[in-house]
Every structure is written in C-alpha cells, then in structure tokens.
N, CA, C and O of each residue as an XYZ file, in Angstrom:
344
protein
N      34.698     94.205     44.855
C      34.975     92.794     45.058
C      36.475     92.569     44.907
O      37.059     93.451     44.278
N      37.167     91.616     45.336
C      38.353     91.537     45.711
C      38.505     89.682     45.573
O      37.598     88.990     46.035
N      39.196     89.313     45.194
C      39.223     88.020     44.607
C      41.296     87.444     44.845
O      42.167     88.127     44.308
N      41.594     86.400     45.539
C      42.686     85.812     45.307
C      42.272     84.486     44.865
O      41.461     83.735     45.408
N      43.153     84.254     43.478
C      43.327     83.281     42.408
C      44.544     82.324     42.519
O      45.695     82.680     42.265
N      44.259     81.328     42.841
C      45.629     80.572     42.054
C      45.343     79.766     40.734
O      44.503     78.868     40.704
N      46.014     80.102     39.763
C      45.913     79.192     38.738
C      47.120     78.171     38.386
O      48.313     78.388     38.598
N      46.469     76.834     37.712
C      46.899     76.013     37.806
C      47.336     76.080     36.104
O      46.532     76.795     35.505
N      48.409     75.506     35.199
C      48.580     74.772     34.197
C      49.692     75.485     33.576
O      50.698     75.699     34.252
N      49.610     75.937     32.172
C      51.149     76.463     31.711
C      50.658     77.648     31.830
O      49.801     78.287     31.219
N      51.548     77.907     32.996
C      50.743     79.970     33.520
C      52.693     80.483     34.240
O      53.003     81.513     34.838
N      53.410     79.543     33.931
C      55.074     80.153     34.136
C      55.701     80.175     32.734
O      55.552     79.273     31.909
N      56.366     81.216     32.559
C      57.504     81.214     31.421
C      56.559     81.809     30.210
O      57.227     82.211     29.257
N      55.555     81.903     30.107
C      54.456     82.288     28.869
C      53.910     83.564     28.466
O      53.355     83.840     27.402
N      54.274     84.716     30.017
C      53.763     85.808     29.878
C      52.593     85.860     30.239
O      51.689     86.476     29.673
N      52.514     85.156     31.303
C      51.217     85.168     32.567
C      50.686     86.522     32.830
O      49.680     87.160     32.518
N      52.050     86.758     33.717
C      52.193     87.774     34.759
C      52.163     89.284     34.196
O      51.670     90.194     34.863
N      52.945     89.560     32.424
C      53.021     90.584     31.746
C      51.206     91.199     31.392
O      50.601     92.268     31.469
N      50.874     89.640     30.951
C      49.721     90.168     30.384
C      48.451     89.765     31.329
O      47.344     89.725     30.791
N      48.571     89.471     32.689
C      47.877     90.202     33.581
C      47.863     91.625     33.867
O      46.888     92.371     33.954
N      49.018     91.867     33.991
C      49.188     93.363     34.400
C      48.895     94.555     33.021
O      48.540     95.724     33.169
N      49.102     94.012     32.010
C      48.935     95.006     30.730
C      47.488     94.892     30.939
O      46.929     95.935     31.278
N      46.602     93.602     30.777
C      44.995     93.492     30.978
C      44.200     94.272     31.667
O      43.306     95.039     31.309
N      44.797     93.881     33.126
C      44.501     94.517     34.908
C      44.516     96.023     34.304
O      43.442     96.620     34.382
N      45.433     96.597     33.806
C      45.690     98.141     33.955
C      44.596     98.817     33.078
O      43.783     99.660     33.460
N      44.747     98.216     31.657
C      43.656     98.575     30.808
C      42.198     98.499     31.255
O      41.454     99.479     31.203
N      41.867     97.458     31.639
C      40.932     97.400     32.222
C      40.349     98.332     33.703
O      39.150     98.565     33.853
N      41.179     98.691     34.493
C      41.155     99.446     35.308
C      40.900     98.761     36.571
O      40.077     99.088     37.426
N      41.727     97.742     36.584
C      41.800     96.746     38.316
C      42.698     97.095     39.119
O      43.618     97.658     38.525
N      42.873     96.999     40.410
C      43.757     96.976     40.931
C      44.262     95.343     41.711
O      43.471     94.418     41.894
N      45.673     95.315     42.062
C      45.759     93.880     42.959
C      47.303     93.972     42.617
O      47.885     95.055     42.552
N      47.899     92.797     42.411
C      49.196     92.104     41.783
C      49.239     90.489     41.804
O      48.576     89.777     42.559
N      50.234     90.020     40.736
C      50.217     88.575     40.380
C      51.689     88.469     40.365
O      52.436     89.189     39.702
N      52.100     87.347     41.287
C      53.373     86.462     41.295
C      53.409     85.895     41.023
O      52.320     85.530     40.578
N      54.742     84.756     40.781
C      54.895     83.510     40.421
C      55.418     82.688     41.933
O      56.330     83.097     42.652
N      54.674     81.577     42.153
C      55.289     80.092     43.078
C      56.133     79.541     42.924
O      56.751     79.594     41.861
N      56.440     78.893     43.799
C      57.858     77.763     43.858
C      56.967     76.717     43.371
O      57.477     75.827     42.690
N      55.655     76.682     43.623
C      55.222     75.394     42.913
C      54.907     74.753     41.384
O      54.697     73.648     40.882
N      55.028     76.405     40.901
C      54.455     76.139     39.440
C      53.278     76.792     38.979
O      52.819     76.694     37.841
N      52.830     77.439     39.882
C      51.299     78.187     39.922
C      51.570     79.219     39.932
O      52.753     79.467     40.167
N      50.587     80.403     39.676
C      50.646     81.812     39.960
C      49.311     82.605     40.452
O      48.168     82.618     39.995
N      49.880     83.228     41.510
C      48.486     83.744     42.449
C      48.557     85.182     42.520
O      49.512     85.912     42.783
N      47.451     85.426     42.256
C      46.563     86.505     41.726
C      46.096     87.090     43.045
O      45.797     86.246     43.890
N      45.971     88.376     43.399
C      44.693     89.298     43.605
C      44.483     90.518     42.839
O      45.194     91.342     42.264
N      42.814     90.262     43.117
C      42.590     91.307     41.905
C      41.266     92.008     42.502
O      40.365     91.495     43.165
N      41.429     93.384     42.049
C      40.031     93.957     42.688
C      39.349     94.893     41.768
O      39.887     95.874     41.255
N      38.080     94.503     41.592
C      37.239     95.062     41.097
C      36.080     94.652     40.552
O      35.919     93.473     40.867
N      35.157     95.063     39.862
C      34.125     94.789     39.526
C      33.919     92.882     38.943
O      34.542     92.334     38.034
N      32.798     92.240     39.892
C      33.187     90.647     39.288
C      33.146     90.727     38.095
O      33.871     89.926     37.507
N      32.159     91.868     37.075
C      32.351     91.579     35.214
C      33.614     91.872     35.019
O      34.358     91.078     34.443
N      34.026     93.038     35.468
C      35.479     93.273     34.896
C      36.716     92.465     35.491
O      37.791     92.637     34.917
N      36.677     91.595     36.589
C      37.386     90.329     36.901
C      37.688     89.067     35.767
O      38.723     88.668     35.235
N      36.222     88.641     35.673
C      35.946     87.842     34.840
C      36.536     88.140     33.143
O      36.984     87.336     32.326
N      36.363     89.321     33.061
C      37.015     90.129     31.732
C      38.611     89.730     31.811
O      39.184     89.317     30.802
N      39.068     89.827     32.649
C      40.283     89.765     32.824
C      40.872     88.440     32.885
O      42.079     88.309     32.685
N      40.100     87.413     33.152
C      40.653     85.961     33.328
C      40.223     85.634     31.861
O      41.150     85.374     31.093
N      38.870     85.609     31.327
C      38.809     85.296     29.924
C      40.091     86.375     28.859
O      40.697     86.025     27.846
N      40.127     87.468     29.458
C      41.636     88.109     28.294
C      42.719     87.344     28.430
O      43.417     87.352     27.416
N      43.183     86.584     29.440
C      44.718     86.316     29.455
C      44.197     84.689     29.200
O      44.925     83.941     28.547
N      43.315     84.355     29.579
C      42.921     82.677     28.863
C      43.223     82.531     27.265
O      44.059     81.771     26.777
N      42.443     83.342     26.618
C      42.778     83.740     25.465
C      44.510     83.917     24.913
O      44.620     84.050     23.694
N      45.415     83.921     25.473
C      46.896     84.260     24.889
C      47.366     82.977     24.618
O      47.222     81.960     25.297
N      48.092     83.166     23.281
C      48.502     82.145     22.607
C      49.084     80.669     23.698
O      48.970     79.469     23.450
N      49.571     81.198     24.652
C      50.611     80.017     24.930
C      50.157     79.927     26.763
O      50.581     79.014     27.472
N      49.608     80.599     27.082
C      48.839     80.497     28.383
C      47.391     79.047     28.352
O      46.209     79.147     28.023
N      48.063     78.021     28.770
C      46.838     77.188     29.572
C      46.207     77.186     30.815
O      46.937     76.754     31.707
N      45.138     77.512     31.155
C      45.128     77.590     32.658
C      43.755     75.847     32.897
O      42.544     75.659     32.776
N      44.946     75.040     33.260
C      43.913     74.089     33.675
C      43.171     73.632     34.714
O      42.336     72.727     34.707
N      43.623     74.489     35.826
C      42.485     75.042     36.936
C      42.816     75.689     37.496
O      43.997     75.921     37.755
N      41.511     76.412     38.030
C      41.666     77.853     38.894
C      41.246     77.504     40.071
O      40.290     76.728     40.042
N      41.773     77.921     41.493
C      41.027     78.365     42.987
C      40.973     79.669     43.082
O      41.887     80.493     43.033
N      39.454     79.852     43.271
C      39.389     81.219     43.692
C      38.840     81.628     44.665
O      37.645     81.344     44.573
N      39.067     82.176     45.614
C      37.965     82.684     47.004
C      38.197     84.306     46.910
O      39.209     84.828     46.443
N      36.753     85.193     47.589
C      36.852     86.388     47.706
C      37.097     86.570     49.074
O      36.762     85.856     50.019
N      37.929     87.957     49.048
C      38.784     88.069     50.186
C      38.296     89.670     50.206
O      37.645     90.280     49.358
N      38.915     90.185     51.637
C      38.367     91.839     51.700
C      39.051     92.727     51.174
O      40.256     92.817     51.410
N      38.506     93.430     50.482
C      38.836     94.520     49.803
C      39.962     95.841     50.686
O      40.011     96.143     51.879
N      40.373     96.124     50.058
C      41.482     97.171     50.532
C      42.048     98.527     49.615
O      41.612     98.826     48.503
N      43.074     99.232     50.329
C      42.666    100.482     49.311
C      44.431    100.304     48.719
O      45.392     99.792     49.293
N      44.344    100.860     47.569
C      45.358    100.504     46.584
C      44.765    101.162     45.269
O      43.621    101.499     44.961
N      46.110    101.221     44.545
C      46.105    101.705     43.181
C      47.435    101.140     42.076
O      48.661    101.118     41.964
N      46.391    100.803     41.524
C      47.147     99.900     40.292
C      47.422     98.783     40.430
O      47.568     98.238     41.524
N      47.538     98.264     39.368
C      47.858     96.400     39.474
C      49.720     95.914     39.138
O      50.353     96.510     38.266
N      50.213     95.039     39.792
C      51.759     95.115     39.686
C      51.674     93.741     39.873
O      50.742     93.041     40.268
N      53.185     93.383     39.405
C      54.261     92.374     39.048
C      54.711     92.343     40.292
O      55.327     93.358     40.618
N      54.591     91.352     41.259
C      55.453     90.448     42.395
C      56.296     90.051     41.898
O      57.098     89.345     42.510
C-alpha cells in the first residue's frame, strides 16, 4: 500500500520531517516527506496500512508536533528503497 499525506497544523519547524524519517526507517517504510510553501507537509509512504498507521500515531505522539488534519489518498505503489528528507 502506498499512501500520499498532507498534514495540516504545527508539522513545520518541530521536527516533522526528522522524525518521520527516523520512524519510516525503523519501522521499515519506504517514501519521503517535504515541507510546503503553504505550511503543510506531504508525505508518501509505503507499506503495510498497520505499519503506516504505526507511523502517523509515532510522530503524533512528539512533544511539539500537532497535526490538526490529515488528507490522505492511496496512490500506486512503486519500487524504491528507503524513506528520505525532500
């Protein structure tokens, strides 16, 4: 499964993007997460929907990360390795 995210709320300046990718890796996802001109940060991420979901509840969890809404649609899968910093 293959999933692009945008999340909405205090997800710039907080260590979004670090501790997606420390999460993503541990966990064993692949994709990458940038930051917007708008204020948002969009995600793809691939892998298992539990271990997706694992991954949005880990970085929900960080002290200073709010995410006060998410869009998410699944998108097609592709071949890649490892998860990275845009």
């Amino acid at each position: 499964m293959r999933k692009r995210i945008l999340f909405y709320g205090r997800v710039q300046g907080v260590g979004f993007r670090y501790s997606s990718y420390t999460e993503a890796n541990l966990i064993g996802l692949t994709g990458w997460v940038r930051n917007l001109s708008d204020g948002t940060v969009e995600m793809e991420v691939q892998g298992t929907k539990e271990k997706i979901q694992q991954l949005i509840e880990n970085i929900s969890s960080q002290r200073f990360i709010s995410i006060e809404y998410k869009e998410e649609e699944q998108i097609e899968e592709i071949e890649e390795e490892g998860f990275e910093i845009r």
